[in-house]
N, C-alpha and C positions, 0 to 999 in steps of 0.2 A: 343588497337584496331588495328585488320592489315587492309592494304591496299584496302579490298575488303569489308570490314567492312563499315571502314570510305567513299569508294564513294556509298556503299548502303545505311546507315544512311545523305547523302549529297542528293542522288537523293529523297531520304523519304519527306527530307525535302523542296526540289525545287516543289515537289510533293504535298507539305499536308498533308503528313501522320507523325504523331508524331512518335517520337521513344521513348520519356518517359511518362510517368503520376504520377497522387499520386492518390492512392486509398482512400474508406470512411474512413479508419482509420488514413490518412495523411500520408501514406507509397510512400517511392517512389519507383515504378515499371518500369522497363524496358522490352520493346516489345522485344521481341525474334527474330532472324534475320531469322528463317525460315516465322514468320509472318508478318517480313516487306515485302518479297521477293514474299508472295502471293498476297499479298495485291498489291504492286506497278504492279505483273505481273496482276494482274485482270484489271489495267488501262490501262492497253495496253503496259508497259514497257517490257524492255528485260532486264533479272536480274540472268542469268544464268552461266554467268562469267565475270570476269575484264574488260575486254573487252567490252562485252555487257551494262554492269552497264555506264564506262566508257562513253558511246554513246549514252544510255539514257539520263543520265547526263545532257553531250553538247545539245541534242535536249530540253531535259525541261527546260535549262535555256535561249535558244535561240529561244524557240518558240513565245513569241510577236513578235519577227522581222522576223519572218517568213510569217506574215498575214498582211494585209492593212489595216485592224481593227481587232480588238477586234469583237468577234462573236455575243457579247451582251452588249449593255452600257446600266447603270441604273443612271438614274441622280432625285434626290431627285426635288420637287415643288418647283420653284423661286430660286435655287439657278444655282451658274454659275459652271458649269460641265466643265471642258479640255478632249479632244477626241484626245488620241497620235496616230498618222498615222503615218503606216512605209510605206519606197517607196524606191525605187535602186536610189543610192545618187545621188545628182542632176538633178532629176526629180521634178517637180513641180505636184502640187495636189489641188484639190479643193473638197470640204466636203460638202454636203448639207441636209438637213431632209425634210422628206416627212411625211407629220403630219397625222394621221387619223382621218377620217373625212373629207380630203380635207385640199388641200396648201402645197407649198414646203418654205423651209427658204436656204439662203448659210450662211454656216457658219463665220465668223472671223478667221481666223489665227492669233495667237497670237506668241509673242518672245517665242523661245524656241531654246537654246542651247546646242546640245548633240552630242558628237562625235559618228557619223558613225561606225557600228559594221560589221565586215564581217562574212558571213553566207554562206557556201557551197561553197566559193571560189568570194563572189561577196559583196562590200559594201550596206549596208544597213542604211537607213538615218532614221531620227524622227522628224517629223513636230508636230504641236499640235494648234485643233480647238479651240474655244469656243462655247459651246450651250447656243445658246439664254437665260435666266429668265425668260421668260414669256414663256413658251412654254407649253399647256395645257396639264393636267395629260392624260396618255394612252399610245397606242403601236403602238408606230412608226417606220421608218424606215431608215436608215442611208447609206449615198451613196460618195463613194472615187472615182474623176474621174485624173487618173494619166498619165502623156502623156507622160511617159517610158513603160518599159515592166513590166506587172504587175508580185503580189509576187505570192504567192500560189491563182490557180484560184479559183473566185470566194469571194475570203474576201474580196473584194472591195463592199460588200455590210455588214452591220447588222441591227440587232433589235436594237432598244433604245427605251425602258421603263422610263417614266416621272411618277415617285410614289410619294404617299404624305411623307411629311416630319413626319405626325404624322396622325394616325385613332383617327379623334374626337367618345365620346362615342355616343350612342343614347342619346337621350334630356330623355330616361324613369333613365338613371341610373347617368346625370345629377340633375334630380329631387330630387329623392331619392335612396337608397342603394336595389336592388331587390331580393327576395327569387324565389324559383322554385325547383322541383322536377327531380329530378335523379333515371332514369330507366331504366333496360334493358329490352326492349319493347319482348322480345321473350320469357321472365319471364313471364310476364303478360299475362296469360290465363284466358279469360272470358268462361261462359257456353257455348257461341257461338262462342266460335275460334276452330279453327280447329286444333286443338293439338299444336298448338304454338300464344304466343302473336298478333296482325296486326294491320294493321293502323287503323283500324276500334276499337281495342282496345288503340290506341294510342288517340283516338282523345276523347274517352268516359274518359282513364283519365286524360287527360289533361284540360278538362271541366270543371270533378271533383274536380284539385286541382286548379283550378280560383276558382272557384263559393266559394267553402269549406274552403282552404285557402288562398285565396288572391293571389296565388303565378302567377307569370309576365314569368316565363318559364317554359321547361322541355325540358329536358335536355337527350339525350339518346342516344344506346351505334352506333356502327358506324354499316350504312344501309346497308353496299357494298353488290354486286354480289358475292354469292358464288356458287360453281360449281351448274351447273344442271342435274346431274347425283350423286348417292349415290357412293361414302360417301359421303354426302355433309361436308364441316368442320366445327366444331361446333363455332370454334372462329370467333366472330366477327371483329379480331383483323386482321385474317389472311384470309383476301378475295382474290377470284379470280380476280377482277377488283374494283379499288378503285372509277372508275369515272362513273360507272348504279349500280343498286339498285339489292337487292336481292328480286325476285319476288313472295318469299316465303313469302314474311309480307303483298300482298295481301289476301282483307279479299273479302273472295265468297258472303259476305250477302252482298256487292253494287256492284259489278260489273256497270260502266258505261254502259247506255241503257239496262240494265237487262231485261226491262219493254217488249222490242221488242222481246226476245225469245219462240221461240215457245212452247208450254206446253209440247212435249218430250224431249226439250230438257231442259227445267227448272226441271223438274221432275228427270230426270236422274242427275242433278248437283244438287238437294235434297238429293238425295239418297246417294252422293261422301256426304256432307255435313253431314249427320246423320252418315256416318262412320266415319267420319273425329273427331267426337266429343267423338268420345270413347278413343282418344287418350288421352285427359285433363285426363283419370283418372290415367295416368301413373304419376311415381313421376320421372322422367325423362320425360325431350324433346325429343321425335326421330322427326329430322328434315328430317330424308330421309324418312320416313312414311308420314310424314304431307305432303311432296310435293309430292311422289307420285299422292296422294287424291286430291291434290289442282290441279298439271297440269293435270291429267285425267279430273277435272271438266273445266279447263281454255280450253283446246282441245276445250273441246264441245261449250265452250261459244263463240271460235274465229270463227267455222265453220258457226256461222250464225252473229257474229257480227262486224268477220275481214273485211267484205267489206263496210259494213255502217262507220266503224271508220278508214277506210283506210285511207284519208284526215287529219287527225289529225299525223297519223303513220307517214307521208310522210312529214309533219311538224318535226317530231323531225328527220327525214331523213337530213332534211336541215338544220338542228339546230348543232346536232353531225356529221354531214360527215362521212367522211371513220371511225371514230371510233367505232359507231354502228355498220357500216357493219363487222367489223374486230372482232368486241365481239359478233353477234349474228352468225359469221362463229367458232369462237373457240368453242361458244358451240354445235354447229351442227356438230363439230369434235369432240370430248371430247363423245357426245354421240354416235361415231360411233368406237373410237379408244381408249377410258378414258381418260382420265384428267391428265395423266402426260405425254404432248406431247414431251419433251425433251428428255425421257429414251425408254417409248413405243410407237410414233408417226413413220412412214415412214421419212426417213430425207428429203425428199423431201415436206411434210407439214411443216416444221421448221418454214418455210418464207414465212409472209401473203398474200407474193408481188408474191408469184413461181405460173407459170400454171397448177402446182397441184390443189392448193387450190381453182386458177378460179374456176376448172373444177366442184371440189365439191361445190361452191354453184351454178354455173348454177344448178347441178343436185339435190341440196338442197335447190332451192330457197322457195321452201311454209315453210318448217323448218325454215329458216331462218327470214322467212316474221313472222311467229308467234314469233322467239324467241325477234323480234322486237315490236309486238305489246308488249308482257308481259313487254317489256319495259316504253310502254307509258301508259300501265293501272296502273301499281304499281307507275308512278310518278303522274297521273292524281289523287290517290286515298293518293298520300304524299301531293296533292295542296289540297285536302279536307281536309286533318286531319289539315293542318298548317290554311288555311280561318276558322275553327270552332275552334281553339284556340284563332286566334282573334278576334273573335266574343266572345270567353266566358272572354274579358278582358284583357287579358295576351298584358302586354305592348311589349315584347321581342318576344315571342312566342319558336315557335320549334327551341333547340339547336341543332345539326347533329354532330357528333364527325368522326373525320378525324383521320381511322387508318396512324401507321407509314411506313407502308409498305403493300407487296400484296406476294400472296402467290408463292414459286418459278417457279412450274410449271403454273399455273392461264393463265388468259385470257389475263391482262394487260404485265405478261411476257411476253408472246408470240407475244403481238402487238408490245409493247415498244423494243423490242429487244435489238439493243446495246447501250439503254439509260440505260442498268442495268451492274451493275457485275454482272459477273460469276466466282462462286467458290465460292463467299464469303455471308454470310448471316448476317445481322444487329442483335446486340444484347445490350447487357447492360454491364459494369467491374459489380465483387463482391460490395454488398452494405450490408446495416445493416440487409436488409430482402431477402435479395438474396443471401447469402453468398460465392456461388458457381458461382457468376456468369449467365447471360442469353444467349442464343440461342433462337432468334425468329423465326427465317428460314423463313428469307427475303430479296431478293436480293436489294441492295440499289444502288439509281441514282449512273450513274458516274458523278461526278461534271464539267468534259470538259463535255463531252457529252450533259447534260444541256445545256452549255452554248455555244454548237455549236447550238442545235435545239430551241437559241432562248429559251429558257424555256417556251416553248408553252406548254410541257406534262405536267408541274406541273401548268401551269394556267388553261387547262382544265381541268385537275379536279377540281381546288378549285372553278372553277364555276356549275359544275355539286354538290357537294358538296354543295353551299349557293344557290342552286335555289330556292330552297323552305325553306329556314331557314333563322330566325330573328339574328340566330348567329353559330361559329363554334368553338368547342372544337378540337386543335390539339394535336392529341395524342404525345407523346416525341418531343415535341417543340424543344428542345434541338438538334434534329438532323437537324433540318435548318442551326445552326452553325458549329455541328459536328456530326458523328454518329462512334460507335461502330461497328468495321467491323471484323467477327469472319471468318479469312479463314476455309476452307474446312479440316478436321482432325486435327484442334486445339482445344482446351478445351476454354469456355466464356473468361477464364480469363485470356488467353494467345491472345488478341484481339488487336488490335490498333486503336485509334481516328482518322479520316479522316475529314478534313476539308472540308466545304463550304464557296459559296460565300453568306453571311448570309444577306448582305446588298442588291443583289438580291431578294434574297429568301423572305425575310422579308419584301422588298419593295413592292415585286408583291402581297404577301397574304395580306397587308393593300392595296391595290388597288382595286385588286379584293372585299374584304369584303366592304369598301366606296362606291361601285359601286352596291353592295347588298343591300347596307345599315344595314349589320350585325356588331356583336359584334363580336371579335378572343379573346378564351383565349387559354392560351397555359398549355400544361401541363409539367411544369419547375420543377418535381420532379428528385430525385436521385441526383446523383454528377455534379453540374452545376459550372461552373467558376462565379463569383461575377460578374463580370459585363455584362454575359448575360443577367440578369434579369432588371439590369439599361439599356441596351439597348430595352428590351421589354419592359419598362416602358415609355421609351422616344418616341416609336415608336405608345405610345397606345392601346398594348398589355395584356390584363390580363392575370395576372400570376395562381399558382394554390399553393393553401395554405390546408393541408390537417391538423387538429389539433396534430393527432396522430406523426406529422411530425416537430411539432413546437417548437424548445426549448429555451430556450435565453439561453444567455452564463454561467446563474448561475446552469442551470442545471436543470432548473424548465419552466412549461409551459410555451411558451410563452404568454403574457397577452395581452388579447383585444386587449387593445390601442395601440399594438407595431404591429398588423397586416399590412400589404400591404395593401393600400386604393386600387389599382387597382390589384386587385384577385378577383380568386373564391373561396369564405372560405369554405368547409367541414369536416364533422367530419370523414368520411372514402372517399374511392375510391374502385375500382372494384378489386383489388389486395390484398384486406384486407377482412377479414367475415366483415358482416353488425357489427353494434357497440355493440350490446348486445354479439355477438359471440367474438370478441375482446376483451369484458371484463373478457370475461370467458374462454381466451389464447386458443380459436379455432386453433387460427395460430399456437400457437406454438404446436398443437398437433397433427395437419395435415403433421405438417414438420418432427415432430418426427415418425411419423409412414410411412411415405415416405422414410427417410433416406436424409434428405434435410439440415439439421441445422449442422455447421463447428465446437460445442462448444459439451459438454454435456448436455441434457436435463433439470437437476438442477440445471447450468448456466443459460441458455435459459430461463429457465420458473422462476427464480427470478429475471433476467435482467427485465422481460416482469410484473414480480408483480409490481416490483419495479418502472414502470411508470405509472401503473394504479393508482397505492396509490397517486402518486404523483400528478397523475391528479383529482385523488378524492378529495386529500388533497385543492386543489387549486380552485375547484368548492367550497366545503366548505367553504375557508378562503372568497369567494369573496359574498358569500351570495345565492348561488346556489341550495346548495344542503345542506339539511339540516344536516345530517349524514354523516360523511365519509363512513361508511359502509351501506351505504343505499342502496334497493335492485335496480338489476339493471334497469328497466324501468324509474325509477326516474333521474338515473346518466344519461341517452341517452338523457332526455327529460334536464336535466343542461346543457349537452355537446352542443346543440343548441343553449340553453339560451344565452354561451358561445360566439357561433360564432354572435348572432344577436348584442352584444355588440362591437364587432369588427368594424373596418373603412372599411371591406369591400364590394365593390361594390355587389358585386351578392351573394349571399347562397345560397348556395346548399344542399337539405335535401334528404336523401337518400330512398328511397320508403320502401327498406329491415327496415330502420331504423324506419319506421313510422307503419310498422305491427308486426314489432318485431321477424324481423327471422332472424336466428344466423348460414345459411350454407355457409360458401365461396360459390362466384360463379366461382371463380379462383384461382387457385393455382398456382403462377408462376414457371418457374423451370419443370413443367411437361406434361407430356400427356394423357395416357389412363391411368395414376395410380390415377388420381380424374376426377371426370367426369366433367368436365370442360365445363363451359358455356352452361349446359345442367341441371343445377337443376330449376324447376318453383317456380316463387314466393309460400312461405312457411309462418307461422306463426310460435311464441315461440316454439310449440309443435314438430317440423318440418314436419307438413303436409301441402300438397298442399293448397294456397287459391285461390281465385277466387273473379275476378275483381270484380262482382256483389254482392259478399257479404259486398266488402270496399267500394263501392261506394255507395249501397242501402240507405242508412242514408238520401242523398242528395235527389233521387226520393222520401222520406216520409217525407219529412218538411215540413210542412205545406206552 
């Protein structure tokens, strides 16, 4: 290794960025030094010669004694936390917290002997607090008063976050083990939707699957805000803002105060509404069609009901702050400029703070004012759908799933600014069903950054996220401790692992949800290190146990009894066809006709026999299924049986799974070469269904 080598893999490492891994196959791979060099340069280092690296270096390992605190401390419930203060040696210091809610504490100083470090030509000392045990869970504030010349201005103050030590369950899934439905709610087209799924379909079958079967959730895929101008993007995965809703899964049959519009204008929002329904007969979703039809009708509805529900609007003004204003300004840009403000925006909109930007919402403020209500009427009509869940039973109620990221150019890019990299986009290494590797094309937190702002940006959203939900799915859980960061002109698999601070991250999302009173599962799929999942165990974290995923080590299903008590057990996930489509190597024929599979197809598609037999075999042996070769409806309705046997807390049953339709709804790995997040719920045949035909059963019982 030369000289410039070893201080680049040195600052990698003072940094958090790995320079090795081992891949699914137990390979050991090496990061490539052009994607260390992007990587660290997206954090702000300078990595462009000896020199520079060299100086890097010095500054990341001497940056604690550069600050008077730490920018955020997280100290677990009742236990005794130490708070190390730096101060120019020989200065005296005193430490104090300011609790929310009212009261201040001083801290203790405790023994602490550590030789004085020189930094920039001046000794630098290290004192060390204790925080209180009893100091009550939440977001408090931490204050260094030093009667030298302070370090860097300014870090003589931080955040300190008091999290619990563990998220007790709900008393429903103390009781007993609970089942619930898994949907991709924009699937679900009733006769009455307007070309795509709405809450108003959310809430009809979530009724359905209380009343029908029993089930205590649903579970479904993530709400975010996606642009509001076409193209809109079809993945739910990859939204323009992770923390408002997309106002597209407003359903026009309830509009709030509907009652008070006057008969031209209810008439003319009929007439959007009877066109809007000719789009259900497409076997494709056009989501830029459905919303055109829905804001044209939402227009008319605001012009006589924005001022009666003004009061309410000005409530959530007070609620979210500057962040509503800053996402109902990017979309009132976005439709004046498009949506990808970085490459085609004037560079003087970059920054939501410049007198640019003033200038267009003074002169956009009614735009603005509307892209604000459509804010509070599609969460006004998510507080409906979640009260009529609990009402039809549902102990848990509505699950909300928390994508991993947001999309580069988006709303929350543009607010969040230098809390993201730039250049580099979050992805996946090569795995058993990704072979190639993933590019999700999302800019990922910087981890200082975080924890210079306080991780305010990641706690407002997990609160905007459980407002209205009994519980939260996080998508790639795994990127709280570390995520996959694919610079800019490298291939997935030429990527490097970037550390977090996990004991933050994890602290805050069990705070937050305790204070919800929601359930976290996480979704611990792909290449996970052993003891994150004991970490999320210990924290009270449900894990995600997918069967198709499960093997024990002789090479055979995992059995029932051997599952995680604290999971979500299902038989697929949204990355897989529904399970009849999976027995019948859907995947493996999507891949092959894409050019996606790393092997030969008569590899591929015997590896793929070769676990289906096995899992046949194993329903069989267990008393399941009667037949190994028995047809498939029988094996899907075993493959449950399966999981209801399991220790796991919650099951999950998948909607695709319970009408028998066999299309991927995703194809990881690609874009426009499958129509991705764009097929509606189908049956066996793969024709369109319709909510009203699966739910009718329930209106005719007597």
């Amino acid at each position: 290794m030369t000289d410039a080598s070893a201080l680049l893999h040195d600052l990698a490492e003072a940094s958090g960025v790995a320079t090795e891994w081992w891949d699914w196959r137990g390979e050991h791979r090496t990061v490539p030094d052009s994607a260390l060099r992007a990587v660290l340069a997206a954090m702000g280092e300078q990595t462009d010669n000896d020199e520079a690296l060299a100086a890097s270096l010095d500054r990341a390992r001497t940056l604690p004694w550069r600050r008077t605190l730490a920018p955020t401390v997280v100290q677990r419930l009742g236990a005794a936390t130490r708070v190390v203060v730096h101060v120019p040696h020989g200065s005296g210091v005193a430490v104090s917290v300011e609790i929310e809610g009212g009261g201040r504490r001083s801290l203790q100083q405790v023994e602490h002997v550590v030789e004085p470090v020189e930094v920039e030509g001046r000794l630098v000392g290290e004192a060390a607090f204790e925080l209180p045990s009893d100091l009550p869970l939440g977001w408090h504030s931490l204050t260094a008063e030093c009667d030298g010349p302070a370090l860097l201005p300014g870090s003589e103050r931080a955040v300190l976050v008091t999290v619990p030590t563990r998220l007790e369950l709900p008393d429903a899934l103390h009781e007993a083990p609970r089942s619930g439905l898994m949907a991709q709610l924009y699937q679900v087209r009733s006769r009455g939707s307007q070309g795509i799924g709405d809450l108003g379909d959310l809430a009809t079958l979530g009724d359905w699957a209380a009343q029908r079967h029993g089930h205590d959730f649903m579970l479904v895929n993530p709400l975010h805000a996606a642009e509001p101008v076409a193209p809109m993007e079809p993945s739910p995965y990859l939204p323009t803002s992770r923390r408002f809703v997309n106002p597209v899964y407003i359903d026009l049959r309830s509009l709030p105060d509907a009652d008070a519009l006057p008969d031209a204008a209810r008439g003319a929002i009929d007439a959007l509404l009877e066109r809007s329904r000719e789009l259900n007969d497409s076997d494709t979703i056009d989501r830029d069609a459905a919303w055109a039809l829905k804001e044209a009708a939402l227009r008319i509805a605001f012009r006589h009901l924005g001022p009666r529900q003004a009061p309410h609007v000005a409530a959530l003004h007070e609620e979210e702050g500057r962040a509503l204003v800053d996402f109902a300004t990017w979309c009132s840009l976005a439709a004046v400029h498009g949506t990808e403000w970085e490459s085609d925006w004037p560079s003087e909109l970059h920054d939501p703070a410049s007198p640019q930007v003033e200038t267009h919402r003074r002169e956009h403020r009614g735009e603005i004012s509307f892209i604000a209500w459509l804010q509070w009427v599609v969460r006004h009509q998510l507080g409906q759908a979640r009260e009529r869940l609990q009402a039809s039973g549902m102990r848990i109620g509505l699950i909300t799933d928390l994508a991993v990221g947001i999309h580069p150019e988006g709303a929350d890019s543009w607010a969040l600014g230098p809390a993201l990299a730039r250049g580099i986009d979050v992805g996946a290494p090569p795995d058993q069903f990704n072979q190639l590797g993933q590019n999700w094309s999302q800019p990922p937190w910087r981890p200082d950054r975080l924890a210079q702002l306080g991780y305010a940006p990641f706690r407002d959203m997990l609160r905007a996220v459980l407002r209205d939900a009994g519980g939260v799915r996080v998508d790639h859980i795994i990127g709280l401790f570390r995520l996959w960061w694919v610079p800019d002109g490298h291939d997935p698999a030429d990527g490097a692992y970037v550390r977090y601070d996990h004991e933050a991250l994890i602290g805050i999302l069990a705070l937050e949800a305790m204070r919800a009173g929601a359930v976290v599962i996480g979704e611990d799929l792909g290449v996970v290190e052993p003891w994150v999942r004991e970490h999320l165990g210990e924290r009270g974290v449900l894990g995600t146990s997918v069967l198709w995923f499960e093997w024990g080590e002789d090479g055979r299903p995992l059995p029932p009894e051997d599952y995680r008590e604290l999971c979500l057990a299902t038989v697929t996930t949204h990355d897989l066809p529904p399970t009849a489509g999976y027995l019948s190597l859907e995947h493996v024929a999507i891949r092959e006709r894409l050019g996606l599979l790393s092997r030969p197809v008569e590899e591929e598609r015997a590896a793929e026999d070769g676990s289906v037999l096995a899992v046949r075999t194993a329903l069989h042996e267990r008393g399941l299924l009667g037949d190994v070769d028995a047809p498939v409806p029988e094996v899907v309705a075993a493959l449950h049986r399966w999981l209801v046997a399991t220790r796991a807390r919650l099951h999950g049953i998948a909607l695709t799974d319970l009408v028998g339709d066999v299309r991927a709804i995703n194809q990881p790995g690609t874009d426009e070469e499958y129509p991705n997040w764009r097929l509606p719920l189908a049956g066996p045949d793969r024709r369109p269904l319709f909510l009203d035909d699966l739910v009718r059963p329930v209106a005719e019982t007597p």
